[in-house]
LOROMI-612567 format. One line per 10 residues: number of its first residue (from 0); their letters; for each residue x, y, z of N, C-alpha, C, O, CB. Coordinates in pm, 1 decimal, always signed. Glycine has a CB too. Layout:
NUM> a> X Y Z X Y Z X Y Z X Y Z X Y Z | ...
//
This chain:
0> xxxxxxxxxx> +6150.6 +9090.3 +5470.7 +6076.0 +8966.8 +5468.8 +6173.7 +8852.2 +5494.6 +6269.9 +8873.0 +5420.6 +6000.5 +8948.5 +5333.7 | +6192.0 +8746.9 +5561.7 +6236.5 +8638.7 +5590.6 +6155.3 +8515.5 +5539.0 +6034.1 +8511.1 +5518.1 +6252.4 +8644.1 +5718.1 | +6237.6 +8427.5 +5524.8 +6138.3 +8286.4 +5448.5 +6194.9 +8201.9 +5568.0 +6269.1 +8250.7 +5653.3 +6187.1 +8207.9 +5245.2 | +6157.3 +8082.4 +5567.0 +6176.5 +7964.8 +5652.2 +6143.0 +7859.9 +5559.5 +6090.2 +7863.9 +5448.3 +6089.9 +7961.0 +5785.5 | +6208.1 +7715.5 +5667.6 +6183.2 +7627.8 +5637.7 +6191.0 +7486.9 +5719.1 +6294.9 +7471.9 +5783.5 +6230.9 +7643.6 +5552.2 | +6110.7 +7398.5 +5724.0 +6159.0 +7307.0 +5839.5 +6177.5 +7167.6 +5735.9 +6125.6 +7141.2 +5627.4 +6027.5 +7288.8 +5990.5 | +6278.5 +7090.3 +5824.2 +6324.6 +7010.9 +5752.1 +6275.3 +6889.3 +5748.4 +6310.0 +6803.3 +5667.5 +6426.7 +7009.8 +5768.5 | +6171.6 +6872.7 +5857.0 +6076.5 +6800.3 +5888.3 +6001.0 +6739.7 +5764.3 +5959.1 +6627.0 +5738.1 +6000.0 +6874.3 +5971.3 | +6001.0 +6890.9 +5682.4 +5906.8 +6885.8 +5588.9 +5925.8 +6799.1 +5512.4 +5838.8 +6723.0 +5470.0 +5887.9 +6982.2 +5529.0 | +6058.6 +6797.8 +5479.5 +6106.9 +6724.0 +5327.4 +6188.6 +6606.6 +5404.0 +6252.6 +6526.4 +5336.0 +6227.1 +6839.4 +5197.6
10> xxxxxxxxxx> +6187.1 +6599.7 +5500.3 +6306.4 +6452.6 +5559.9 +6258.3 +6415.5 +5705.5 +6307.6 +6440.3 +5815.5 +6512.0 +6507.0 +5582.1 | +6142.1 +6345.8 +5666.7 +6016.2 +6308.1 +5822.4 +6101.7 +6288.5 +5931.7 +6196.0 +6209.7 +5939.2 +5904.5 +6139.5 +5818.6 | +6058.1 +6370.8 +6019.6 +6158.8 +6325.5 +6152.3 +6268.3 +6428.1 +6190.4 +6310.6 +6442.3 +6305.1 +6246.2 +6181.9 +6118.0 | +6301.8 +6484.5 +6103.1 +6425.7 +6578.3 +6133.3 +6353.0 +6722.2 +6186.8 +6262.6 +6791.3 +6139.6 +6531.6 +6605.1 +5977.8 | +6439.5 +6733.4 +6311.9 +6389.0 +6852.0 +6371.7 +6457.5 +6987.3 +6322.7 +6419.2 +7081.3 +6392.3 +6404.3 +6836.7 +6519.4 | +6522.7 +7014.5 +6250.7 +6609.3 +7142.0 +6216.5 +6481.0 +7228.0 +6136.9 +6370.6 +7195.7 +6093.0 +6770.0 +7102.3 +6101.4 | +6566.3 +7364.9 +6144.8 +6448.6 +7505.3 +6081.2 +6544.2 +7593.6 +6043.0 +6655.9 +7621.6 +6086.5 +6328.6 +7598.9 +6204.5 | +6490.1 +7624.6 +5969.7 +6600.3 +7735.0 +5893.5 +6493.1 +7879.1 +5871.6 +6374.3 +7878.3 +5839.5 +6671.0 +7658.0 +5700.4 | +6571.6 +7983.9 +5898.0 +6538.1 +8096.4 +5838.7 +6629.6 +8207.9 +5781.6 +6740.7 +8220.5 +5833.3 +6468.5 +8142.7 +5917.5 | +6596.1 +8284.2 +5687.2 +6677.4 +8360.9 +5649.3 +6588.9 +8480.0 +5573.7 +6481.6 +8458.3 +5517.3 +6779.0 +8284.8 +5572.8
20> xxxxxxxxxx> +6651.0 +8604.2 +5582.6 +6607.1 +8715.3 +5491.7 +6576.5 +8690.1 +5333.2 +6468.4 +8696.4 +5274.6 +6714.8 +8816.2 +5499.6 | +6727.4 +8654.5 +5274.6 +6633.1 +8551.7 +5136.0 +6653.0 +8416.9 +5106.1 +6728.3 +8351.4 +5178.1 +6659.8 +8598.8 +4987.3 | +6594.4 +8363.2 +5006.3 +6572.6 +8213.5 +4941.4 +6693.9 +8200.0 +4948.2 +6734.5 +8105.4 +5015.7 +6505.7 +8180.9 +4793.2 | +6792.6 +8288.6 +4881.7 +6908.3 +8214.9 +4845.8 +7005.6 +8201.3 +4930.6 +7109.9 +8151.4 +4888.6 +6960.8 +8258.0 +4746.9 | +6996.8 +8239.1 +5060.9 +7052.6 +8242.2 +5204.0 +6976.6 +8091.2 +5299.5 +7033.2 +8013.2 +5376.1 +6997.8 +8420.0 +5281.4 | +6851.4 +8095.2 +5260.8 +6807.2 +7957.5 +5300.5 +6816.7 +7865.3 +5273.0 +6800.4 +7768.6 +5347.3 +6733.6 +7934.0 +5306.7 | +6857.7 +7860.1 +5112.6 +6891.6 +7762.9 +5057.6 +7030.3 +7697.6 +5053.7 +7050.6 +7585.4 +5007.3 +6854.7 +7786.8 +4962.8 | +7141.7 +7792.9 +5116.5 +7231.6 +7821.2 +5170.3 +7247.0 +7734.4 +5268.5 +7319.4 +7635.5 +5256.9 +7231.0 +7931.0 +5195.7 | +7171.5 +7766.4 +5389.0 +7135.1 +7678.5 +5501.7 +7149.2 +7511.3 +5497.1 +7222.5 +7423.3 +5542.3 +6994.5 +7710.7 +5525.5 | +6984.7 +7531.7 +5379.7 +6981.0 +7381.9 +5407.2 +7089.0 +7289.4 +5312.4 +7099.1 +7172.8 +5350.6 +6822.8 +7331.6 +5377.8
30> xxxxxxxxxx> +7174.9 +7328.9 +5187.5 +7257.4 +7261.4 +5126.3 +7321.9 +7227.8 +5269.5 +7299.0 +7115.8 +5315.2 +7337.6 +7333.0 +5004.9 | +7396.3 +7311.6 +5339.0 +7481.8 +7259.0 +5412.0 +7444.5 +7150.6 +5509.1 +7511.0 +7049.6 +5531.8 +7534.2 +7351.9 +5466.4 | +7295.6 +7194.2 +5579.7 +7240.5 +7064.9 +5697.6 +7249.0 +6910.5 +5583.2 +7312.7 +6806.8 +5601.7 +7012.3 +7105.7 +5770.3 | +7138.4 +6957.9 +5440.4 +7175.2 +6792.1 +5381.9 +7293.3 +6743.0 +5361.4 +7307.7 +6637.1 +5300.2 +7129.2 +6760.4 +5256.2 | +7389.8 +6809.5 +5407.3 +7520.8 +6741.7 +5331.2 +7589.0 +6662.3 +5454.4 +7644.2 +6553.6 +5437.8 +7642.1 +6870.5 +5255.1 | +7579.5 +6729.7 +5584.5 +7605.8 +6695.0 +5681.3 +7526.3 +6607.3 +5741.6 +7570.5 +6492.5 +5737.0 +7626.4 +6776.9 +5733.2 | +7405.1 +6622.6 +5807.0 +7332.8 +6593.5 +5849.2 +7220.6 +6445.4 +5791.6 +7175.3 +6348.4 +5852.4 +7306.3 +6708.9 +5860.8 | +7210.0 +6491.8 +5649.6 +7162.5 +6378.3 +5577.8 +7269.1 +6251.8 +5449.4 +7248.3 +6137.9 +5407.7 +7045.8 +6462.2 +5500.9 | +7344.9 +6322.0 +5435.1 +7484.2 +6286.1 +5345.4 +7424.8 +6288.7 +5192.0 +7449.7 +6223.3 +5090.7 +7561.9 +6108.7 +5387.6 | +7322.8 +6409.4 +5227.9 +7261.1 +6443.2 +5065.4 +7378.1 +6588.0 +5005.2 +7379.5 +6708.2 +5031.9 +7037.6 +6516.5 +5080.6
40> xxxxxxxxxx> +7465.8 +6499.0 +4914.4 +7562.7 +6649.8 +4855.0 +7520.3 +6668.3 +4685.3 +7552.0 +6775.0 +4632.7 +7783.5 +6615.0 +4865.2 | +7454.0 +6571.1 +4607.9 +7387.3 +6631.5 +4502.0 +7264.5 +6669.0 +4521.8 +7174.7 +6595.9 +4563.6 +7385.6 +6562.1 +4402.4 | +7254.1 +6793.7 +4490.4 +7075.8 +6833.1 +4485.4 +7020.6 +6813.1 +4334.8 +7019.3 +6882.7 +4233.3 +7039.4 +7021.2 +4530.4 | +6982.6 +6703.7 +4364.7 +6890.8 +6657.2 +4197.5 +6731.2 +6762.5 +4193.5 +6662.3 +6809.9 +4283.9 +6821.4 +6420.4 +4204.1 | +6722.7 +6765.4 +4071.4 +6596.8 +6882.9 +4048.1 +6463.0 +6820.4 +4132.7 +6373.3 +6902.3 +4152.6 +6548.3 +6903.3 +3851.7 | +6442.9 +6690.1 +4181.3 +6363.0 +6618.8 +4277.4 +6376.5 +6668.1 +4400.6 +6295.4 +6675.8 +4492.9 +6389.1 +6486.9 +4282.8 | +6514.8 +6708.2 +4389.4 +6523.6 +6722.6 +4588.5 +6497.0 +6884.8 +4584.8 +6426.5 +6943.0 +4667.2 +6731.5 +6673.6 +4693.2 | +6545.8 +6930.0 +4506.5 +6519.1 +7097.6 +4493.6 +6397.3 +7125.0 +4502.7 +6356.5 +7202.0 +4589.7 +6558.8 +7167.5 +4366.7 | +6288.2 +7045.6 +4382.3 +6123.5 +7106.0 +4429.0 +6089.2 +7070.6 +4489.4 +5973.6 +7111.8 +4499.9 +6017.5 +7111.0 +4376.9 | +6128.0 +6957.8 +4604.4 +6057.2 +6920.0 +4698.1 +6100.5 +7013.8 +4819.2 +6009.1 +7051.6 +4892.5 +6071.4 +6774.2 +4715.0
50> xxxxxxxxx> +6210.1 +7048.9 +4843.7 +6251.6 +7173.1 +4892.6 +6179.0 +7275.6 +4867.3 +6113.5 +7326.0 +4958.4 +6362.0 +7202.8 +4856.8 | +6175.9 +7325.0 +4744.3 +6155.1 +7481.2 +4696.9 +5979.7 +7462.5 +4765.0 +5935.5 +7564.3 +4818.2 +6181.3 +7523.2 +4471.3 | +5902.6 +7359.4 +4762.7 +5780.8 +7361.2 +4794.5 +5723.6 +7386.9 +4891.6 +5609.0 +7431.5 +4897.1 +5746.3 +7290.0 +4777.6 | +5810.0 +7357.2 +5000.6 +5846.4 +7373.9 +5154.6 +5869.2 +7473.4 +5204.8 +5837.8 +7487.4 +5323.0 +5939.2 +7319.9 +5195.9 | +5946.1 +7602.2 +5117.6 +5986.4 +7722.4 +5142.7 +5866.1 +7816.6 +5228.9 +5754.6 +7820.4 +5177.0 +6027.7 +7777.6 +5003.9 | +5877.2 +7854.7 +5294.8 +5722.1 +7959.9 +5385.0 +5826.9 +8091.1 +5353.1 +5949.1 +8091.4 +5338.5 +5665.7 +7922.6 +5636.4 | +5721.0 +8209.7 +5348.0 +5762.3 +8337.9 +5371.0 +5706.1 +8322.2 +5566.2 +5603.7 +8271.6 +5612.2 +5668.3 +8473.9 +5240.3 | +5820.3 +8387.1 +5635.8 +5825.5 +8389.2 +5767.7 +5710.0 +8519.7 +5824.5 +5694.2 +8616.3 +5749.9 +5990.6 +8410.5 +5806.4 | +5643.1 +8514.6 +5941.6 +5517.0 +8590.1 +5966.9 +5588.4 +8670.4 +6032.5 +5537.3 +8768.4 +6086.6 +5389.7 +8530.9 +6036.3
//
């Protein structure tokens, strides 16, 4: 099973997608795009469920 996620979701406008076999490989992913990409390097428990909410299992 693979999950996904687009980043769209949680940061309007941003075209990036992530997928991975598990959560904790995706989540993997996107720490690194927010850190770079958004200059988000604390994940406060706000940014996490708004993340974690976003998560899709991949079809």
């Amino acid at each position: 099973m693979k999950f996904e996620l687009a980043c769209g979701d949680v940061m309007p406008g941003c075209p990036a997608t992530f997928t991975d076999e598990t959560q904790d490989g995706l989540l993997g992913q996107v720490a690194d795009h927010a850190a770079h990409a958004h200059g988000i390097t604390a994940i406060t428990p706000e940014v996490a469920e708004a993340v974690g909410a976003q998560i899709r299992r991949a079809g």
